[in-house]
mmCIF file as gemmi writes it, N, C-alpha and C atoms, coordinates in Angstrom:
data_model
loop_
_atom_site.group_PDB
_atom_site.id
_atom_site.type_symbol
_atom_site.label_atom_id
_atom_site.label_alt_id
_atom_site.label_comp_id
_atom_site.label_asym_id
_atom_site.label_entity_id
_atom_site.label_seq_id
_atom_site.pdbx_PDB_ins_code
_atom_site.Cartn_x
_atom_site.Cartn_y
_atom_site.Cartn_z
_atom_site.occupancy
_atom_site.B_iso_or_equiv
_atom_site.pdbx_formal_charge
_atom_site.auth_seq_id
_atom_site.auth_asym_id
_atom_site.pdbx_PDB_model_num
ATOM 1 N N . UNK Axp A 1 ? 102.922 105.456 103.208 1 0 ? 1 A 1
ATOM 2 C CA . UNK Axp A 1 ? 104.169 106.131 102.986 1 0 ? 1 A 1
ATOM 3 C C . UNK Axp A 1 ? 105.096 105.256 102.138 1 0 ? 1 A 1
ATOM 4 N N . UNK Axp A 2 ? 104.992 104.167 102.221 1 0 ? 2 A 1
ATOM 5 C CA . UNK Axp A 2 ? 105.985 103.136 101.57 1 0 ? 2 A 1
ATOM 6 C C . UNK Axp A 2 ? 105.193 101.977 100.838 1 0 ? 2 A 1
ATOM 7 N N . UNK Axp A 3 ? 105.687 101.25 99.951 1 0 ? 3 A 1
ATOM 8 C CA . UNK Axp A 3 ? 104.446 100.472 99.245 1 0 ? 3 A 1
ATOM 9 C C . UNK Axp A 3 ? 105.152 99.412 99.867 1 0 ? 3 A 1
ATOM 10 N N . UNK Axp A 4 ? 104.485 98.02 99.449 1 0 ? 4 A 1
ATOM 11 C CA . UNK Axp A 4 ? 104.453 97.244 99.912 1 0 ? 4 A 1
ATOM 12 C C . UNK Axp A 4 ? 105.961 96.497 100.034 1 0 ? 4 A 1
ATOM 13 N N . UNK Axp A 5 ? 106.78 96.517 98.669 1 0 ? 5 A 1
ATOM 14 C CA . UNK Axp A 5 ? 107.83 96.072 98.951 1 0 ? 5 A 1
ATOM 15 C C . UNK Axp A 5 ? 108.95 96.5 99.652 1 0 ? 5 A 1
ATOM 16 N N . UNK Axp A 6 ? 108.773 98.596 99.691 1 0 ? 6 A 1
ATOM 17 C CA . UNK Axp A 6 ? 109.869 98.513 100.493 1 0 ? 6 A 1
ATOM 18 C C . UNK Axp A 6 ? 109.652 98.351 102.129 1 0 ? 6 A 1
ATOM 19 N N . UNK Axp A 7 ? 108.255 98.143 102.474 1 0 ? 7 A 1
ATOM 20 C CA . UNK Axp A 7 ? 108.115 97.746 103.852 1 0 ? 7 A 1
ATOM 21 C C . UNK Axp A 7 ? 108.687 95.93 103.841 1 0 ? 7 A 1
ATOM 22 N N . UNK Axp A 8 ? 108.721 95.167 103.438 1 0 ? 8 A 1
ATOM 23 C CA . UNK Axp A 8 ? 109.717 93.863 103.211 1 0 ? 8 A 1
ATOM 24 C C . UNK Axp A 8 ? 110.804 94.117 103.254 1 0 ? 8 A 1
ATOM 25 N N . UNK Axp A 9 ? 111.721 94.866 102.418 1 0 ? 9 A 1
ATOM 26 C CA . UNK Axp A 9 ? 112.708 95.354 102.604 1 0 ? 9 A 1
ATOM 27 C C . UNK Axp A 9 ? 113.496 96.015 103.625 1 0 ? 9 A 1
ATOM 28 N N . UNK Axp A 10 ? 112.608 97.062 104.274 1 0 ? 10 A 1
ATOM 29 C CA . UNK Axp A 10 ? 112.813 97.386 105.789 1 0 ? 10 A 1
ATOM 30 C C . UNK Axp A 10 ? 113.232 96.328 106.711 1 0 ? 10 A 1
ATOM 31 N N . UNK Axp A 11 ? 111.757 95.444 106.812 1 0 ? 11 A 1
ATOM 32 C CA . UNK Axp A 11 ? 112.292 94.571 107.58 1 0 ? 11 A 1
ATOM 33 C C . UNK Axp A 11 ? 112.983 93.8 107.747 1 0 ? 11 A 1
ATOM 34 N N . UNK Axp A 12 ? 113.114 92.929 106.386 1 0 ? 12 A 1
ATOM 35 C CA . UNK Axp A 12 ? 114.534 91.989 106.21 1 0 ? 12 A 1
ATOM 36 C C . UNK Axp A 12 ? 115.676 93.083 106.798 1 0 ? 12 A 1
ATOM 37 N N . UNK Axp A 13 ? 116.009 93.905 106.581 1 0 ? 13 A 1
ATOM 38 C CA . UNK Axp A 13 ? 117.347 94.484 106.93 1 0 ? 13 A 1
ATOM 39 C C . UNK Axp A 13 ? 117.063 94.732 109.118 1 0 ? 13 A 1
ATOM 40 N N . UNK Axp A 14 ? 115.978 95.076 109.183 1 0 ? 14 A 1
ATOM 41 C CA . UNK Axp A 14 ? 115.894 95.367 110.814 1 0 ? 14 A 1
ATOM 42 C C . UNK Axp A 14 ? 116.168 94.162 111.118 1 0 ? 14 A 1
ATOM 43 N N . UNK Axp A 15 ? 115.323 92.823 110.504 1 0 ? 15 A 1
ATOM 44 C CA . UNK Axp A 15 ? 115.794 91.483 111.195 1 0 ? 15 A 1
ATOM 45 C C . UNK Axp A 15 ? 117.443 91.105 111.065 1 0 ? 15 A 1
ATOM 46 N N . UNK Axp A 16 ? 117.757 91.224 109.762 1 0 ? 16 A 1
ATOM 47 C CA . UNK Axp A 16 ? 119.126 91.317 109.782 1 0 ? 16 A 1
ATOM 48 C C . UNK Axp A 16 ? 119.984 91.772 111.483 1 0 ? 16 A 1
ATOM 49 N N . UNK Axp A 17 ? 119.811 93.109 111.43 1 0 ? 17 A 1
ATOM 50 C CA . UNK Axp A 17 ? 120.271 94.148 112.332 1 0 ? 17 A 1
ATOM 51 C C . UNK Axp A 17 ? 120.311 93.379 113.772 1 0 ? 17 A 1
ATOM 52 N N . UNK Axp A 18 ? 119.245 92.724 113.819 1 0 ? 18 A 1
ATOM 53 C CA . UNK Axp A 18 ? 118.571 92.315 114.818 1 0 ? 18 A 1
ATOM 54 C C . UNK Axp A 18 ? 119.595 90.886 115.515 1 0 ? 18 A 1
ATOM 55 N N . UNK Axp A 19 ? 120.054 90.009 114.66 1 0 ? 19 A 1
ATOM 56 C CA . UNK Axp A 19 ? 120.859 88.863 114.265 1 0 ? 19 A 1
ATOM 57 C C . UNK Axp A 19 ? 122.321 89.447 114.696 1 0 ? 19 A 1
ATOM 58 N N . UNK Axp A 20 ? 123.108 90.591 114.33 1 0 ? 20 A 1
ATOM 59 C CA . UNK Axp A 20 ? 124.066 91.128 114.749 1 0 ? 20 A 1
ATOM 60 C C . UNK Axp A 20 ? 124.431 90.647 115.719 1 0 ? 20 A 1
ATOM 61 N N . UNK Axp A 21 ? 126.203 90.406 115.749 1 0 ? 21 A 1
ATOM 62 C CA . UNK Axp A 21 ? 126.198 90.134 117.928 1 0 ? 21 A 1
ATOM 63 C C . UNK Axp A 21 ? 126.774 91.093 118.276 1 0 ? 21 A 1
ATOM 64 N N . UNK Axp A 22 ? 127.452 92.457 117.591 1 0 ? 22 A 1
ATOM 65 C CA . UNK Axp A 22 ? 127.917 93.78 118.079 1 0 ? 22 A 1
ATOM 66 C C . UNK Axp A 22 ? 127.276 94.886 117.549 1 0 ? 22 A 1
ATOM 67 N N . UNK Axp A 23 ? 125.443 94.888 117.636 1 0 ? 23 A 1
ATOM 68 C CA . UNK Axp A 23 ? 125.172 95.74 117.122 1 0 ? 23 A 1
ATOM 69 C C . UNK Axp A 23 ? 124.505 96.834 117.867 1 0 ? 23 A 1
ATOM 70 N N . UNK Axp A 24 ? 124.471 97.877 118.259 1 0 ? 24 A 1
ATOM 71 C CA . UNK Axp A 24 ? 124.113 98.814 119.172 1 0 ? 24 A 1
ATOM 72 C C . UNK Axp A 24 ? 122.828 98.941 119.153 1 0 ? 24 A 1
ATOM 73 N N . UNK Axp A 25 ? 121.881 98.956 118.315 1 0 ? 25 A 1
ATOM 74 C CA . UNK Axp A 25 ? 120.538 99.144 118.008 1 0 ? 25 A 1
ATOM 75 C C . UNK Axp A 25 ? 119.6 97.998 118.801 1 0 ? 25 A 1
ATOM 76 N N . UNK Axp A 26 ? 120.212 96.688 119.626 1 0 ? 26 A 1
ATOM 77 C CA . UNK Axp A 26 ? 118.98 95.854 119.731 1 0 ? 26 A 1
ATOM 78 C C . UNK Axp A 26 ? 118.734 95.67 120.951 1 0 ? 26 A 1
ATOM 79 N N . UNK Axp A 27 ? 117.584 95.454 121.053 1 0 ? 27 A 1
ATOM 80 C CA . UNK Axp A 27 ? 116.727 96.36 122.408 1 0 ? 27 A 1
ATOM 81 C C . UNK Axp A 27 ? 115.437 95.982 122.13 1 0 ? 27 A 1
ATOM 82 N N . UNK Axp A 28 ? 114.583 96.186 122.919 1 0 ? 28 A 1
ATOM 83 C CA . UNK Axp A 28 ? 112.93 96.635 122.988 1 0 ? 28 A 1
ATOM 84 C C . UNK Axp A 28 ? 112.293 97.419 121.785 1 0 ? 28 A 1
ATOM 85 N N . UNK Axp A 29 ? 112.787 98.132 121.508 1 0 ? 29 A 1
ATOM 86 C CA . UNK Axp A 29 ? 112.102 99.111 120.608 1 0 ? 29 A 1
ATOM 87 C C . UNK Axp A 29 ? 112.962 98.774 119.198 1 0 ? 29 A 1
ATOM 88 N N . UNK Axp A 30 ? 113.934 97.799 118.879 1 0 ? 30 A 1
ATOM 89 C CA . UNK Axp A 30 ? 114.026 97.048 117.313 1 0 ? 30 A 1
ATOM 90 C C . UNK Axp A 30 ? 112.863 95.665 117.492 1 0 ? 30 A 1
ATOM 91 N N . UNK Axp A 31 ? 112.882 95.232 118.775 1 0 ? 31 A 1
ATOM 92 C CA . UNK Axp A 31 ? 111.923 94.173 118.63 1 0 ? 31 A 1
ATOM 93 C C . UNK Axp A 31 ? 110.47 94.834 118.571 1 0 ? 31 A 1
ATOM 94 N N . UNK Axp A 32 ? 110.084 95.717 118.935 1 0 ? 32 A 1
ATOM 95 C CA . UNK Axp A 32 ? 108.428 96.512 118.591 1 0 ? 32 A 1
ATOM 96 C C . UNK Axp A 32 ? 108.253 96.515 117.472 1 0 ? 32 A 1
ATOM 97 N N . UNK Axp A 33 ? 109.805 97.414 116.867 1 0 ? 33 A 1
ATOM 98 C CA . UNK Axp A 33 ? 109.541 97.919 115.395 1 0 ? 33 A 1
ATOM 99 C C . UNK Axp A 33 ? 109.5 96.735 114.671 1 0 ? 33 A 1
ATOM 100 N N . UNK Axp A 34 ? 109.979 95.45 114.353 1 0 ? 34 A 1
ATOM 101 C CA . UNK Axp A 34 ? 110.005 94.595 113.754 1 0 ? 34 A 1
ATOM 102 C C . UNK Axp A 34 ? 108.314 94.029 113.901 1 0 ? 34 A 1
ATOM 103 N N . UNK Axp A 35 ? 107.961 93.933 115.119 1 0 ? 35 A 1
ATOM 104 C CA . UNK Axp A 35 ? 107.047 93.188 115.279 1 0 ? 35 A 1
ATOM 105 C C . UNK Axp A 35 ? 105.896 94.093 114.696 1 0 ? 35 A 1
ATOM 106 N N . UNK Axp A 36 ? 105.576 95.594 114.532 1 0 ? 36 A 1
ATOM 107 C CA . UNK Axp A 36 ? 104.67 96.07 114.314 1 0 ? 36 A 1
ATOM 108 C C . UNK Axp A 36 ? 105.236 96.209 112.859 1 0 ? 36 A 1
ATOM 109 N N . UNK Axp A 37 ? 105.915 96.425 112.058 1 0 ? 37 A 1
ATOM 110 C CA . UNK Axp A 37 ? 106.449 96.486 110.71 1 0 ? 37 A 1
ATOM 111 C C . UNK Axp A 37 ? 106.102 94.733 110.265 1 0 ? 37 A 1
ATOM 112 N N . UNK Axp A 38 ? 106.24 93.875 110.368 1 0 ? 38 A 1
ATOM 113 C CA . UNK Axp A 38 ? 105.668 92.571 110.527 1 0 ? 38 A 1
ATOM 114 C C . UNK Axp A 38 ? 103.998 92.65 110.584 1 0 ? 38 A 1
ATOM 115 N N . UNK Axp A 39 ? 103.502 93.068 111.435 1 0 ? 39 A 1
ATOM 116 C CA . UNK Axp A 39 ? 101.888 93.167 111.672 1 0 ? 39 A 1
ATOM 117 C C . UNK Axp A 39 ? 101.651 94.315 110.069 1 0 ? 39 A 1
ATOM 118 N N . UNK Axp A 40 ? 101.987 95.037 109.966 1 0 ? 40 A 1
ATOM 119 C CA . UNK Axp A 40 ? 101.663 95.996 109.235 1 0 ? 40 A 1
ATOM 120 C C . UNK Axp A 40 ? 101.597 95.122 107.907 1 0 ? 40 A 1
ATOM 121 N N . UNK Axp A 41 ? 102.469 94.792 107.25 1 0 ? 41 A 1
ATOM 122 C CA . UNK Axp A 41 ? 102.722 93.57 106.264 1 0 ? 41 A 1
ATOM 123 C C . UNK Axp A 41 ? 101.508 92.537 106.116 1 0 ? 41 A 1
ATOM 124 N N . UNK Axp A 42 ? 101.321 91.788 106.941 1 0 ? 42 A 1
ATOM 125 C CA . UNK Axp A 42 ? 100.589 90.785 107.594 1 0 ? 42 A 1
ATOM 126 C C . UNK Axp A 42 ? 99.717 91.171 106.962 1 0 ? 42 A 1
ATOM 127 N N . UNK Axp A 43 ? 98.826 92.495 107.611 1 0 ? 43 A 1
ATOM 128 C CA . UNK Axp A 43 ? 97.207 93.078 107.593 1 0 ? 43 A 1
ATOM 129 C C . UNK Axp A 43 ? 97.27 93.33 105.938 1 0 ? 43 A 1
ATOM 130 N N . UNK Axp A 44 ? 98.496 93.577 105.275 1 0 ? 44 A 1
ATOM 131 C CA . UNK Axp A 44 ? 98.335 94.522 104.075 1 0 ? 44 A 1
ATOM 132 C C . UNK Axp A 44 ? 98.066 93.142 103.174 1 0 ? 44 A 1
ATOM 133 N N . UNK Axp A 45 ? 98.649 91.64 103.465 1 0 ? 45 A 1
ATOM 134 C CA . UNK Axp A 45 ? 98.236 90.745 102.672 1 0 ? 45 A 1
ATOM 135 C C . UNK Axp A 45 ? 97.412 90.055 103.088 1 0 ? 45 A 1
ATOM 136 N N . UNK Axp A 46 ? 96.344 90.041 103.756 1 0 ? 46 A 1
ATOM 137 C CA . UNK Axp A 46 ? 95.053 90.027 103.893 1 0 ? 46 A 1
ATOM 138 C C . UNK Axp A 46 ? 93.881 90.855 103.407 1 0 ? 46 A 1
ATOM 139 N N . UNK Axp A 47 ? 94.47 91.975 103.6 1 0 ? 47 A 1
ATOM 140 C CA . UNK Axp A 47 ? 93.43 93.301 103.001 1 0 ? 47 A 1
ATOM 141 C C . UNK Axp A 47 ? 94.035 93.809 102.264 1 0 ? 47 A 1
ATOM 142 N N . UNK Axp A 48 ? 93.974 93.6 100.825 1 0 ? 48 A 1
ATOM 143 C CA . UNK Axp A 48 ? 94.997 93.923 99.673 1 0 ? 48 A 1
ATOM 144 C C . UNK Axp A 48 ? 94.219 95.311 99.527 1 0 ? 48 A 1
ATOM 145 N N . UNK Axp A 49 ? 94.545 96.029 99.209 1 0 ? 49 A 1
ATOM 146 C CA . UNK Axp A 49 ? 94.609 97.447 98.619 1 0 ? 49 A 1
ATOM 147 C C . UNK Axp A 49 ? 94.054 97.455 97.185 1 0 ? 49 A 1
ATOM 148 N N . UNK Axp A 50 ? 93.217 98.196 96.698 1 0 ? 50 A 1
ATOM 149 C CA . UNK Axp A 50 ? 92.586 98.511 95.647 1 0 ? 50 A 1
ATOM 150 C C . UNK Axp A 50 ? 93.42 99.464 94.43 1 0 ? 50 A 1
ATOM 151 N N . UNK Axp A 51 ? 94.714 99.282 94.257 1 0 ? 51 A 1
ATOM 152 C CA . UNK Axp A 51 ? 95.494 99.627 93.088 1 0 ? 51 A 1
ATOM 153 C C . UNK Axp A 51 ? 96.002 100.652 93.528 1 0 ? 51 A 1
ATOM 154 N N . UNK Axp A 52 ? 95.785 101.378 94.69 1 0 ? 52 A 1
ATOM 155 C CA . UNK Axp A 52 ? 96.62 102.533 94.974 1 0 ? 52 A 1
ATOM 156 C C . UNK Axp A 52 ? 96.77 102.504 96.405 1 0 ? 52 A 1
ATOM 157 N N . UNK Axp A 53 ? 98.407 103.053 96.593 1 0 ? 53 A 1
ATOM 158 C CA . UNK Axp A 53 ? 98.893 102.865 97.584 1 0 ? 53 A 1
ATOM 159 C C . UNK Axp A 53 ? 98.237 104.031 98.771 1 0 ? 53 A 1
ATOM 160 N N . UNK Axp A 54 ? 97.827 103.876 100.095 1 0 ? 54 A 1
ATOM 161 C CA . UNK Axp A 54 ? 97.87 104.736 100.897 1 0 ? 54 A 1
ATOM 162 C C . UNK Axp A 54 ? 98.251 105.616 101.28 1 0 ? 54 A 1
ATOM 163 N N . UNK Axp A 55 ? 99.388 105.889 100.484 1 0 ? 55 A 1
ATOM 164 C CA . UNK Axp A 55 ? 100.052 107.269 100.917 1 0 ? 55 A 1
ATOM 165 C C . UNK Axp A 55 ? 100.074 108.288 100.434 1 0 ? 55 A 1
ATOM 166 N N . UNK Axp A 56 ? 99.85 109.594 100.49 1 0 ? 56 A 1
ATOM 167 C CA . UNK Axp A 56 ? 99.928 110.621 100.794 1 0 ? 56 A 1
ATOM 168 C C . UNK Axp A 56 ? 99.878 111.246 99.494 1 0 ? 56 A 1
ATOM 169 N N . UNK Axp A 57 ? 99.344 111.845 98.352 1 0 ? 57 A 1
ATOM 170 C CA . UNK Axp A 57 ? 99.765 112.331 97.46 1 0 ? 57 A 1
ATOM 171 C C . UNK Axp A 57 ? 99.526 113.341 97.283 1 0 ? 57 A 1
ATOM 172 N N . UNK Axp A 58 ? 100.859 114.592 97.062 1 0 ? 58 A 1
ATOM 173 C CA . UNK Axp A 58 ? 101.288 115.754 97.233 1 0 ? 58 A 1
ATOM 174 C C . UNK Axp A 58 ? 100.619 116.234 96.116 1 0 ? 58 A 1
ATOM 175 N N . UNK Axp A 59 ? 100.903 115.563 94.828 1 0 ? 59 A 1
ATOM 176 C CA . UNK Axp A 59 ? 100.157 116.407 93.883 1 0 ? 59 A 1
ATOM 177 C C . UNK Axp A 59 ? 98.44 116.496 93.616 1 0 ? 59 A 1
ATOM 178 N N . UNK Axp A 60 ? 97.935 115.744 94.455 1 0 ? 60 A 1
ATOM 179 C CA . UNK Axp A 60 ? 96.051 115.864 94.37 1 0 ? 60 A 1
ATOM 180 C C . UNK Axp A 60 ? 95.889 117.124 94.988 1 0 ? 60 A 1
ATOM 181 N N . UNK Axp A 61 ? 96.646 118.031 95.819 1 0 ? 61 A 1
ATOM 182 C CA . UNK Axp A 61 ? 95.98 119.058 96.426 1 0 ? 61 A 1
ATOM 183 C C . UNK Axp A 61 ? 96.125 120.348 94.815 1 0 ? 61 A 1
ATOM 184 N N . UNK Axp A 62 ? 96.603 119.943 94.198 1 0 ? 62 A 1
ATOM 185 C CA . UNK Axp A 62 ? 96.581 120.831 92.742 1 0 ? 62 A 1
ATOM 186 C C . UNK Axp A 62 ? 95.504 120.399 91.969 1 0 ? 62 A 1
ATOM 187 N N . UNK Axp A 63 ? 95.335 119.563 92.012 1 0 ? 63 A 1
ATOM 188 C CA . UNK Axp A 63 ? 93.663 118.661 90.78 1 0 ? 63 A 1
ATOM 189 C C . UNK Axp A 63 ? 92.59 119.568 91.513 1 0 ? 63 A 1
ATOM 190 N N . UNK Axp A 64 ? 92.804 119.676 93.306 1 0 ? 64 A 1
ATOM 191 C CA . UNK Axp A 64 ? 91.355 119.862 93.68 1 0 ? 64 A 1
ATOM 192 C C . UNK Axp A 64 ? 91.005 121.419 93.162 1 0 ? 64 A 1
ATOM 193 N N . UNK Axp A 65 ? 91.754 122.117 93.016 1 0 ? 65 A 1
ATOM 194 C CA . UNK Axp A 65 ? 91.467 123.476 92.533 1 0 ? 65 A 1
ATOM 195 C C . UNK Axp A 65 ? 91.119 124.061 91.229 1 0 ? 65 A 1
């Protein structure tokens, strides 16, 4: 769904968020999301991707016809 940089981007800002000392959001489930948005990253620069991103592309269901 997102390429590689704006998943970096995500997270720098959740960790940001995270750092806050009046911020309503931090809890259990900003520390999951960080940590699995982190893992996700991780795996993607280990197992680099073959020139195209994983996600979803709306316009191939028109080629197949």
């Amino acid at each position: 769904m997102f390429n590689h940089e704006q998943k970096r981007l995500i997270l720098r800002i959740l960790m940001k968020e995270r750092e806050r000392w009046f911020s309503k959001n931090k809890g259990k489930l900003l520390d999951k999301t960080i940590s699995d948005l982190f893992q996700m990253i991780r795996n993607e620069s280990h197992n680099p991707y073959e020139g195209y991103d994983k996600a979803l592309d709306w316009f191939d269901r028109d080629r197949r016809k």
